[in-house]
C-alpha positions as CSV (number, residue, x, y, z in Angstrom):
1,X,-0.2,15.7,2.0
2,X,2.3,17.8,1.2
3,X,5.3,17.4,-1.5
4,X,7.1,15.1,0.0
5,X,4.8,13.0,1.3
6,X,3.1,12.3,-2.2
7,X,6.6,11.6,-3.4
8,X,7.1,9.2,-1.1
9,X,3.5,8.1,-1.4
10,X,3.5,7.6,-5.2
11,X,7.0,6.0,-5.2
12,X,5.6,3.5,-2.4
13,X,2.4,3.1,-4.7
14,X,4.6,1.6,-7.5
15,X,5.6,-0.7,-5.7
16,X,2.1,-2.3,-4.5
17,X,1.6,-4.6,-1.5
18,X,5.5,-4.9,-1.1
19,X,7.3,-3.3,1.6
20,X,10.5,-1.3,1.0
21,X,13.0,0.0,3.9
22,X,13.2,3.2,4.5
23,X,17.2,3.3,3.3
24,X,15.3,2.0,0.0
25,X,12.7,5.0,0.1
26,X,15.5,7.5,1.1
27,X,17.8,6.4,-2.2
28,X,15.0,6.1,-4.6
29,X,12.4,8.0,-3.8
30,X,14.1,11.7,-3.5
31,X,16.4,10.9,-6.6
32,X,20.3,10.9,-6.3
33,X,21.1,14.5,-5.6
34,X,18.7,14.4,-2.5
35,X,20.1,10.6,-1.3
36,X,24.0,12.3,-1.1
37,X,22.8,15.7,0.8
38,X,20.9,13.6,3.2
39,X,20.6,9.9,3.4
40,X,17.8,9.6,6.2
41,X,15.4,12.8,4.2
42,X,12.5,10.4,3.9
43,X,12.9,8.8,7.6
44,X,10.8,11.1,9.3
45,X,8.2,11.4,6.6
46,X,7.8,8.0,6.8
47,X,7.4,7.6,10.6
48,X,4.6,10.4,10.4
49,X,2.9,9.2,7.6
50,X,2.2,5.7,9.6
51,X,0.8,7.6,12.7
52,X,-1.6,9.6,10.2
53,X,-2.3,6.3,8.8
54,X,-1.5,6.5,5.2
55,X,1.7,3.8,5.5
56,X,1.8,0.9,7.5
57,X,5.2,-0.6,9.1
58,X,5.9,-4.5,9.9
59,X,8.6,-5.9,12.2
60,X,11.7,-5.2,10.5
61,X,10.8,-1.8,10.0
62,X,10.0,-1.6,6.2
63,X,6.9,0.2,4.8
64,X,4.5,0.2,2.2
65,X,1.1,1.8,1.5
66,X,-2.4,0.9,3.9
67,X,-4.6,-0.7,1.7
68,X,-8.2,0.3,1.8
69,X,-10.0,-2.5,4.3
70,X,-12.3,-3.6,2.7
71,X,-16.0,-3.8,3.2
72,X,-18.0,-7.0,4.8
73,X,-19.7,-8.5,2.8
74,X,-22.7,-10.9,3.4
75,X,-21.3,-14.5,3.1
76,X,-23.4,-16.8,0.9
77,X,-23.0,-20.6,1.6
78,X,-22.7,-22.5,-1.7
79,X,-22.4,-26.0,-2.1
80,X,-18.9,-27.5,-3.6
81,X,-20.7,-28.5,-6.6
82,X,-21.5,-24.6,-7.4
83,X,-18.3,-23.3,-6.1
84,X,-17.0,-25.2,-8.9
85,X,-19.0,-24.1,-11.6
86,X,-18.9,-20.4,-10.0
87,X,-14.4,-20.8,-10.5
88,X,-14.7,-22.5,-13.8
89,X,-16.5,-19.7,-15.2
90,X,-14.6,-17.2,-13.8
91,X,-16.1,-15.5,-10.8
92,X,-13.7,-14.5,-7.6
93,X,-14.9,-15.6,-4.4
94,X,-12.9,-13.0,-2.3
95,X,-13.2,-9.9,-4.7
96,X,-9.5,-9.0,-3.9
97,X,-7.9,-6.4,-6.3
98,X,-4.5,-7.4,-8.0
99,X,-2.6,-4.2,-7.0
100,X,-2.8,-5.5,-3.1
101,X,-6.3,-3.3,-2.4
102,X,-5.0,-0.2,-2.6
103,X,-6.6,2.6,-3.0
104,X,-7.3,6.1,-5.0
105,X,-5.2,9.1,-3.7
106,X,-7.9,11.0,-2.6
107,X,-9.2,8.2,0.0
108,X,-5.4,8.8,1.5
109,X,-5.6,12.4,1.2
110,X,-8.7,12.2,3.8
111,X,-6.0,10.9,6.2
């Protein structure tokens, strides 16, 4: 990645499994001296960072980082009764991370 892309990449990192439009990434990302030379800056960034597959886009156009899919794992059947004692002592089912899966900077430098 180059410069700007890891701004924009560690600014979108911050902000976890939220997505952010790109006027939002423009104004905050690049600082306020970059935002009133040239309000779209990051808008092309952005668009080829999803086709290299470091961001990903929904509907309404907003962005936010790929998280890392994760792996299969092999499914255990439990019965309720053990499910219960398994969530009353603490253990995750799913084994999803807090900060929305993402992953370390050098998995996205691969891409």
């Amino acid at each position: 990645m180059d410069t700007d892309e890891r701004e924009i990449f560690q600014f979108l990192k911050s902000w976890g499994a939220n997505f952010l439009s790109a006027t939002e990434v423009c104004r905050r990302a690049g600082g306020k001296k970059r935002f009133h030379e040239d309000q779209g800056w990051a808008k092309p960034i952005l668009l080829r960072m999803v086709e290299r597959g470091i961001l990903e886009s929904d509907n309404t156009g907003r962005f936010r980082v790929k998280p890392v899919p994760r792996k299969a794992k092999h499914t255990q059947w439990v019965s309720p009764d053990i499910a219960k004692i398994l969530a009353e002592s603490g253990v995750e089912g799913e084994g999803v991370a807090a900060d929305g899966n993402i992953g370390s900077d050098e998995h996205y430098d691969e891409l």
